[in-house]
Backbone bond lengths (Angstrom), bond angles and torsions (degrees), N, CA, C in turn:
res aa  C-N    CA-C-N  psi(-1)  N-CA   C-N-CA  omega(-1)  CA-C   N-CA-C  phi
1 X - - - 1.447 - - 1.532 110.94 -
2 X 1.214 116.31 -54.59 1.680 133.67 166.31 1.453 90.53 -30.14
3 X 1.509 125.65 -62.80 1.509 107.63 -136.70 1.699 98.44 -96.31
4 X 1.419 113.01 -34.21 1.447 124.66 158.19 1.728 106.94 -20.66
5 X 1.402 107.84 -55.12 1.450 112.39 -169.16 1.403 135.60 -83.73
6 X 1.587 82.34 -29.45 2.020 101.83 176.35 1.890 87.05 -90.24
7 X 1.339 139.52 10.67 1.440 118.92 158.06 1.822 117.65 -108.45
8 X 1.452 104.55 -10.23 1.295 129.31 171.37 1.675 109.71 -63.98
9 X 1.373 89.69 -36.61 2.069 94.39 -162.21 1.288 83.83 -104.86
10 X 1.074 152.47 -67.40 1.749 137.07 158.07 1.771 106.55 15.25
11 X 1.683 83.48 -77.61 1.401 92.16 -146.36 1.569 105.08 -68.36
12 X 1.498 113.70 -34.10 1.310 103.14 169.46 1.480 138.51 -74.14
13 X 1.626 110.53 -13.02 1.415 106.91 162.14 1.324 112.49 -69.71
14 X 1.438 137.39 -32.65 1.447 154.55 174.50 1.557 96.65 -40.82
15 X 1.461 115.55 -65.42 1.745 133.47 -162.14 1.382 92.78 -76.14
16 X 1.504 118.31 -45.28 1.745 86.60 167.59 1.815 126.50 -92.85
17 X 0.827 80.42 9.35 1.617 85.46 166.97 1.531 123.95 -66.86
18 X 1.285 77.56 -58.03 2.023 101.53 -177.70 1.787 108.80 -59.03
19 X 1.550 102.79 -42.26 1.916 101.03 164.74 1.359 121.32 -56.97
20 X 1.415 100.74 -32.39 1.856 111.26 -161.45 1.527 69.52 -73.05
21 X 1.221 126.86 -69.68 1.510 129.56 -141.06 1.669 103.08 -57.48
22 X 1.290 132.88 -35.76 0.856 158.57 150.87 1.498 119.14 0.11
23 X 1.676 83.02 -95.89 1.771 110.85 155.30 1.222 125.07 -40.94
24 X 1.919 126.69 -64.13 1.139 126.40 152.58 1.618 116.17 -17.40
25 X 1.308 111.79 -70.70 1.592 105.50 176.67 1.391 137.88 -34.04
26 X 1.764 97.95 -66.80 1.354 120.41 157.62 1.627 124.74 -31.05
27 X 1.532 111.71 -36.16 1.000 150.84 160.53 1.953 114.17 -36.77
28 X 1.253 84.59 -78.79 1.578 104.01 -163.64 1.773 95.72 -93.62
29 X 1.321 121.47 -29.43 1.960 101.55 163.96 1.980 109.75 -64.11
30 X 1.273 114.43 -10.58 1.399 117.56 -152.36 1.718 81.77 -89.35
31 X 1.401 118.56 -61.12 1.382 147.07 -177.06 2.086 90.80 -36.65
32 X 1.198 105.07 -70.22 1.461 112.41 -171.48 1.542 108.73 -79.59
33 X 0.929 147.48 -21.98 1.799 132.41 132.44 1.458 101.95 -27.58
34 X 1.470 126.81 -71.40 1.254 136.04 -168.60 1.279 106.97 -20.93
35 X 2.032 101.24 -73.21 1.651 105.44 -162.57 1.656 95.16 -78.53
36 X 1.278 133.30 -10.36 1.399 101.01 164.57 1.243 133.92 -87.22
37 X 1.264 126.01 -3.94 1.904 125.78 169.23 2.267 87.18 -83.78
38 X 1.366 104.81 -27.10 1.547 81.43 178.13 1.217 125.63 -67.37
39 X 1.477 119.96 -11.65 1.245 139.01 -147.87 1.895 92.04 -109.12
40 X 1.235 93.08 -40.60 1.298 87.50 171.81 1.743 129.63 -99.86
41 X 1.030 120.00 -2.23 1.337 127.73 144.61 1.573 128.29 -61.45
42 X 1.448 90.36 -39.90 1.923 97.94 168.90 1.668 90.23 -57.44
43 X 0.997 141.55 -63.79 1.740 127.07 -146.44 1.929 110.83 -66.49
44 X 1.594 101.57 4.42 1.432 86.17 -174.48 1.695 87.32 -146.90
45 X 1.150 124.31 20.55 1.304 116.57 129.82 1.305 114.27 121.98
46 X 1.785 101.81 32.88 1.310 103.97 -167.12 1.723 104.76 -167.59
47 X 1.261 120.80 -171.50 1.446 104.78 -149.56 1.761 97.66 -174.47
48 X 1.394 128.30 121.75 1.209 112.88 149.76 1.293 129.58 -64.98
49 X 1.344 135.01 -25.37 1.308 143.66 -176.32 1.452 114.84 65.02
50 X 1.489 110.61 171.73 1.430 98.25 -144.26 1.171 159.85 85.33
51 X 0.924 115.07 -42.22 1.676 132.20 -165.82 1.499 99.01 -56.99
52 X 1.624 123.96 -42.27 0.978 113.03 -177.25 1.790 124.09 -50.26
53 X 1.396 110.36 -29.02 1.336 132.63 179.90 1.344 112.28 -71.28
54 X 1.411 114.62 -59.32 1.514 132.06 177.44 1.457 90.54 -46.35
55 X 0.970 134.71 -69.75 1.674 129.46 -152.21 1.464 100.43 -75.36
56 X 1.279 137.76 -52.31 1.119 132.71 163.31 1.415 128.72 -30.85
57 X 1.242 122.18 -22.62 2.003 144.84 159.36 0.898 96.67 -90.98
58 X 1.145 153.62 -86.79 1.680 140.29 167.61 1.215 128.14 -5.44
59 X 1.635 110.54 -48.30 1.606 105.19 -174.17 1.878 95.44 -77.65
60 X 1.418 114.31 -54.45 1.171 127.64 -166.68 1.463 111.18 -46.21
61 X 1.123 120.84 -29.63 1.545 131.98 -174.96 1.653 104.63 -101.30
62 X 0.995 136.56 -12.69 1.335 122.69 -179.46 1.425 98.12 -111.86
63 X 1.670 137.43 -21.78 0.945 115.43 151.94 1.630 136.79 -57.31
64 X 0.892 105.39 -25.77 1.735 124.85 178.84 1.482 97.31 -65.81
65 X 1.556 122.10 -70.00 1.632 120.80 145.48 1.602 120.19 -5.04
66 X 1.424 96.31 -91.90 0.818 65.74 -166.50 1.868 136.93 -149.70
67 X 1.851 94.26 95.42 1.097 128.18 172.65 1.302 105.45 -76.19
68 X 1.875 131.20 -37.85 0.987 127.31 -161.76 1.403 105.88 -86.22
69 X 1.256 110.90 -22.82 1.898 103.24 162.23 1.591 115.96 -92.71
70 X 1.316 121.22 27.33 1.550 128.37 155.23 1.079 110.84 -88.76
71 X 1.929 111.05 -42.14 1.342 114.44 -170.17 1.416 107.11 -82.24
72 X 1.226 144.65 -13.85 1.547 149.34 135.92 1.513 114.66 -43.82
73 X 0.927 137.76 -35.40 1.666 138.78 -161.80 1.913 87.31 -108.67
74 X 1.159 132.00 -12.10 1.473 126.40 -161.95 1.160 105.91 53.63
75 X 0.970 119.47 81.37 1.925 123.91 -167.72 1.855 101.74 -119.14
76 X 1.175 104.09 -22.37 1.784 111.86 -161.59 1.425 107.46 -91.77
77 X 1.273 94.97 134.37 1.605 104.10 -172.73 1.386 128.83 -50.61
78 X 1.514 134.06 136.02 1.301 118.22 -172.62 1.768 91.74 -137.04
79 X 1.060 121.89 161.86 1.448 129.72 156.95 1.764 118.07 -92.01
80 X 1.243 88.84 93.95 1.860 88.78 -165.19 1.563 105.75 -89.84
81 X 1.290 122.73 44.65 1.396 128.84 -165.69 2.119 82.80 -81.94
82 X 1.235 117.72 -88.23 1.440 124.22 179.38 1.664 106.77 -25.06
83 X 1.525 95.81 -68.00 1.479 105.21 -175.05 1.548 120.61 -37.48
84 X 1.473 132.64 -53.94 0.590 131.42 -178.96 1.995 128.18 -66.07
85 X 1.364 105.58 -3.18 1.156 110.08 -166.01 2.079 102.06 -119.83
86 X 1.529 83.26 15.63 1.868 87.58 177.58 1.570 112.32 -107.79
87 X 1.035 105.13 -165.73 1.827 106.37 -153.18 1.955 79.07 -99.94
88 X 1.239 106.57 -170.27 1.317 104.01 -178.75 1.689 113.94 -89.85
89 X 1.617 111.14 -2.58 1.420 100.54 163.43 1.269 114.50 -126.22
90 X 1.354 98.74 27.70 1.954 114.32 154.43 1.192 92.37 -78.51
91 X 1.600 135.79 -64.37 1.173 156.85 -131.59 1.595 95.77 -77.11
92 X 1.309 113.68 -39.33 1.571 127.56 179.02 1.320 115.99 -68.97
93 X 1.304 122.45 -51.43 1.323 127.30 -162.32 1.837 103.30 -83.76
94 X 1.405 110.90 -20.01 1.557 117.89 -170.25 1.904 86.70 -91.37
95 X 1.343 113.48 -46.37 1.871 80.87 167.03 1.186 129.43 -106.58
96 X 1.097 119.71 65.35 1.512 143.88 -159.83 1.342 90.86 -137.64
97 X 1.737 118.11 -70.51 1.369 109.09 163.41 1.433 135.50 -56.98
98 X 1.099 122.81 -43.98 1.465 133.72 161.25 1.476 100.42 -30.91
99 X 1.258 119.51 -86.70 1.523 123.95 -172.72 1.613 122.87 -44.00
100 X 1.390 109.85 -46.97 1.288 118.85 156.20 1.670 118.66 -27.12
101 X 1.909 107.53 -60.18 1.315 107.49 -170.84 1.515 99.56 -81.58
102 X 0.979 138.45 -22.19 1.444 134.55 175.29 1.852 102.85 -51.57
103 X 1.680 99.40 -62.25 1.512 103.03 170.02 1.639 124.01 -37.93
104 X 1.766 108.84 -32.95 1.429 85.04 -174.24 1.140 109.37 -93.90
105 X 1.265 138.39 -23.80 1.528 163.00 -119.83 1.819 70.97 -101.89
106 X 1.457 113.44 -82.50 1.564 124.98 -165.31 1.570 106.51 -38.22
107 X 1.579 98.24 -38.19 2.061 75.80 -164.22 1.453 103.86 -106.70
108 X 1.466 132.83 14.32 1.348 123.93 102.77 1.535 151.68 -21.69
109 X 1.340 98.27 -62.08 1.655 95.06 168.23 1.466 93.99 -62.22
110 X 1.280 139.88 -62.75 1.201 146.09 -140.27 1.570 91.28 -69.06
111 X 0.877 123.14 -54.11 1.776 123.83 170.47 1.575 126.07 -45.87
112 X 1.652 91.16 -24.69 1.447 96.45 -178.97 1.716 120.98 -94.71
113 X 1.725 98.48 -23.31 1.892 107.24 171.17 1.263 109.08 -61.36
114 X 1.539 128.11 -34.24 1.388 113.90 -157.71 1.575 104.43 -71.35
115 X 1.147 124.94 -23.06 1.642 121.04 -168.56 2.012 90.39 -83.35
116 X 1.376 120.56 -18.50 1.294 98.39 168.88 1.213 137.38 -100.23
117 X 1.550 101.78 -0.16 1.489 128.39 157.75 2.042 115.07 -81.82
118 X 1.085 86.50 -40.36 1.832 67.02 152.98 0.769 141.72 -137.92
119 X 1.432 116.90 64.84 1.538 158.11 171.20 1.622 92.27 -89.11
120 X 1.541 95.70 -54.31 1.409 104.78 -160.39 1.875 122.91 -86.89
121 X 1.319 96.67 -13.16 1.324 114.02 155.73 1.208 126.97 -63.21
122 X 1.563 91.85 -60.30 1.818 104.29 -178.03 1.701 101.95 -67.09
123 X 1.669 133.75 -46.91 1.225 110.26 174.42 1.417 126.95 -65.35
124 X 1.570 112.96 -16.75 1.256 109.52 -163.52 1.655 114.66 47.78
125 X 1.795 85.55 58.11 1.531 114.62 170.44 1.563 122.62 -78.78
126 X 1.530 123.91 137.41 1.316 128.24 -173.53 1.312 107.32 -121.06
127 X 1.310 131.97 171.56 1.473 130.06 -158.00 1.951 78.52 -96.90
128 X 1.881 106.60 162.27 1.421 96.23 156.19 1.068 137.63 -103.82
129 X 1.424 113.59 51.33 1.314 144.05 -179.00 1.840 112.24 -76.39
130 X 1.494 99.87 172.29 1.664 112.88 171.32 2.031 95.79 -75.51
131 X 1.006 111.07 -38.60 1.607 104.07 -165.93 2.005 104.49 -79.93
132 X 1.415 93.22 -7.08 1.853 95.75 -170.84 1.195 117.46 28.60
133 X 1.508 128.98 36.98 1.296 126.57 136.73 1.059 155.57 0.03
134 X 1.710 132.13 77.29 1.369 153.58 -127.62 2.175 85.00 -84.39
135 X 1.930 81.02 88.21 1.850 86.85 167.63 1.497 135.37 -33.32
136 X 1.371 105.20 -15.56 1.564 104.79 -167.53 1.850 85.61 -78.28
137 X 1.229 97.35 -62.68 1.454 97.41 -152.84 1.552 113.70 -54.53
138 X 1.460 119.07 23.62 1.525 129.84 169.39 1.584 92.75 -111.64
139 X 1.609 110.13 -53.27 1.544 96.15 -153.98 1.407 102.45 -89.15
140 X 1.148 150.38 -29.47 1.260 129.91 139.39 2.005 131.33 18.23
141 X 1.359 86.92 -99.33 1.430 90.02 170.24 1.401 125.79 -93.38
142 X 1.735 108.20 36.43 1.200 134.65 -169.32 2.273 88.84 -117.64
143 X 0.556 73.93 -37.71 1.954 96.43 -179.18 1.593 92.33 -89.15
144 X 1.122 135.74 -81.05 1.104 137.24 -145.74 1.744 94.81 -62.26
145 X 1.411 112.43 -28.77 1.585 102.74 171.85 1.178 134.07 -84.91
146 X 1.806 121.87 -15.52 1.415 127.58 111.81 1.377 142.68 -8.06
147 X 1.468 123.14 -62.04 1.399 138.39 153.27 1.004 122.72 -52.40
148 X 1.448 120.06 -41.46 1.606 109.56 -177.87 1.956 95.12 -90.00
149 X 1.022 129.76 4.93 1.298 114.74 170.49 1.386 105.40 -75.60
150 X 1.644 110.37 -48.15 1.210 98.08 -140.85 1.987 96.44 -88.02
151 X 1.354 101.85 -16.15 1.855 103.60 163.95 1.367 114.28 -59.76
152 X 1.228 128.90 -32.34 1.397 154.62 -160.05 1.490 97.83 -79.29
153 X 1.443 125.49 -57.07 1.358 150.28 175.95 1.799 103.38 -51.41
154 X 1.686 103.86 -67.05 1.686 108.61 -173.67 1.667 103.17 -58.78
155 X 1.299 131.91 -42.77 1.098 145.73 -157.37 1.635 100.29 -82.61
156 X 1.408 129.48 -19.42 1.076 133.32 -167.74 1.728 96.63 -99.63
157 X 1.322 95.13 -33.26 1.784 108.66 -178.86 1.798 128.88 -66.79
158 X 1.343 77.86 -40.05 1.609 84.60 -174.01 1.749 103.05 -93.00
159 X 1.163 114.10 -25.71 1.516 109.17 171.61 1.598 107.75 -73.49
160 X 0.951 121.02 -32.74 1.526 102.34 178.32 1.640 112.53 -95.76
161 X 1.528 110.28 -17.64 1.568 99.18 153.49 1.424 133.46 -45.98
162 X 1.586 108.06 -29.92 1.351 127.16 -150.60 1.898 88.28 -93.64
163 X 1.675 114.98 -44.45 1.032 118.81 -179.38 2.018 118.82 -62.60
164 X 1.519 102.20 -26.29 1.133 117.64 161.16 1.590 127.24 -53.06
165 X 1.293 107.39 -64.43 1.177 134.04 167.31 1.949 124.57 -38.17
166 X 1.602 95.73 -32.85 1.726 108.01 171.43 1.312 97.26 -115.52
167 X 1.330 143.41 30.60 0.940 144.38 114.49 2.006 113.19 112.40
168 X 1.570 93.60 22.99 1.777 111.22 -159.41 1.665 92.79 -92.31
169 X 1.473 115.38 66.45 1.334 109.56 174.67 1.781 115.66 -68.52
170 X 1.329 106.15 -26.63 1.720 110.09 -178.19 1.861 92.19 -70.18
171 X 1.157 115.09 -39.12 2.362 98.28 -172.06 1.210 102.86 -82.47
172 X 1.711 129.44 -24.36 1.843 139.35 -165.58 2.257 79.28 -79.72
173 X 1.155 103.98 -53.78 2.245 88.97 -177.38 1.715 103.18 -58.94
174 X 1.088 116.85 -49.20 1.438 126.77 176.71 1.536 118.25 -41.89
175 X 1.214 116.42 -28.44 1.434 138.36 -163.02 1.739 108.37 -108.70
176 X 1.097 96.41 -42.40 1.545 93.61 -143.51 2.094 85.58 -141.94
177 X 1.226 101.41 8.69 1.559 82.46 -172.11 1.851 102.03 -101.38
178 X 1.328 116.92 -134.78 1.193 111.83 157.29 1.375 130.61 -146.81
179 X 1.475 129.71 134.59 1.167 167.09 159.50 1.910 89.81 -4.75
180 X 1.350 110.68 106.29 1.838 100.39 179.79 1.491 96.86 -97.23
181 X 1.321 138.96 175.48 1.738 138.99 -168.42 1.007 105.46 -83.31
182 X 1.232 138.63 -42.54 1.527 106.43 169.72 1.578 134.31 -83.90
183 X 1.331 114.04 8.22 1.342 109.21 136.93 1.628 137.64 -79.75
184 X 1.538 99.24 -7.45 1.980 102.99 172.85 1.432 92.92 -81.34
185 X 1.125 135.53 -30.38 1.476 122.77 -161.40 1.414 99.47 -93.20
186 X 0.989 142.21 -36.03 1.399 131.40 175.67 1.227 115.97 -76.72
């Protein structure tokens, strides 16, 4: 039942990952159309302006996005110098910890945006830009992609603890281990 459940919540942070990741995209090709009709309006004498700003919330918000579908794909950097030279439940317990500190590290930062998200609420703060850009509506789902990392992270943690625990060290590397290069290229 344990393991039924820690592969249930796996798989569905995975399936929403890949949408978030998705969107993000949709996101950032939409963002880069943008600066290219801007790019091409500059050559005949004219300019939406901005863009430099717009993309600057764009990057900032889809990175927050999406880290938590890196940490699904095992995309995030590790130093596998140790790792690689342990048994397969050396290999387990070293990203067990790893992920763990990712978990606390993440919902830290994530603990730490909300006091600058409502800073910016409560002032009804604007960027000091030409577009004066009502800050929330960047840091918002600039935070909220923070939060779902670091839920994304606990939820990634305790299911493969649990997978640890019945003893599935080959699906806990699969899960939670890391991605070697010739599996990114294929």
């Amino acid at each position: 039942m344990l393991e039924q459940r820690a592969e249930s919540t796996l798989r569905g942070v995975r399936i929403l990952n890949k949408w978030i990741a998705l969107l993000v995209g949709a996101i950032l090709f939409a963002c880069a159309a943008l600066v290219l009709m801007d790019i091409t309006l500059r050559q005949i004498g004219s300019s939406f302006g901005g863009t430099d700003e717009i993309t600057g919330y764009v990057m900032a918000v889809s990175t927050a996005w999406g880290m938590s579908f890196a940490l699904t794909e095992l995309s995030h950097v590790r130093i596998d110098f140790l790792r690689s030279l342990a048994p397969q439940k050396g290999r387990a317990l070293l990203d067990i910890i790893a992920l763990l500190l990712l978990a606390i590290t993440v919902s830290i930062i994530a603990k730490q945006c909300w006091p600058v998200v409502a800073t910016s609420l409560k002032n009804s703060s604007t960027a000091n830009t030409p577009l004066e850009t009502p800050l929330a509506l960047v840091q918002i789902p600039w935070f909220a992609g923070w939060l779902w990392f670091a839920i994304s992270s606990w939820l990634i943690f305790v299911s493969a603890l649990a997978l640890i625990v019945k003893g599935k060290f080959n699906r806990t590397e699969q899960t939670i281990g890391i991605a070697n290069a010739e599996e990114e290229w294929l």
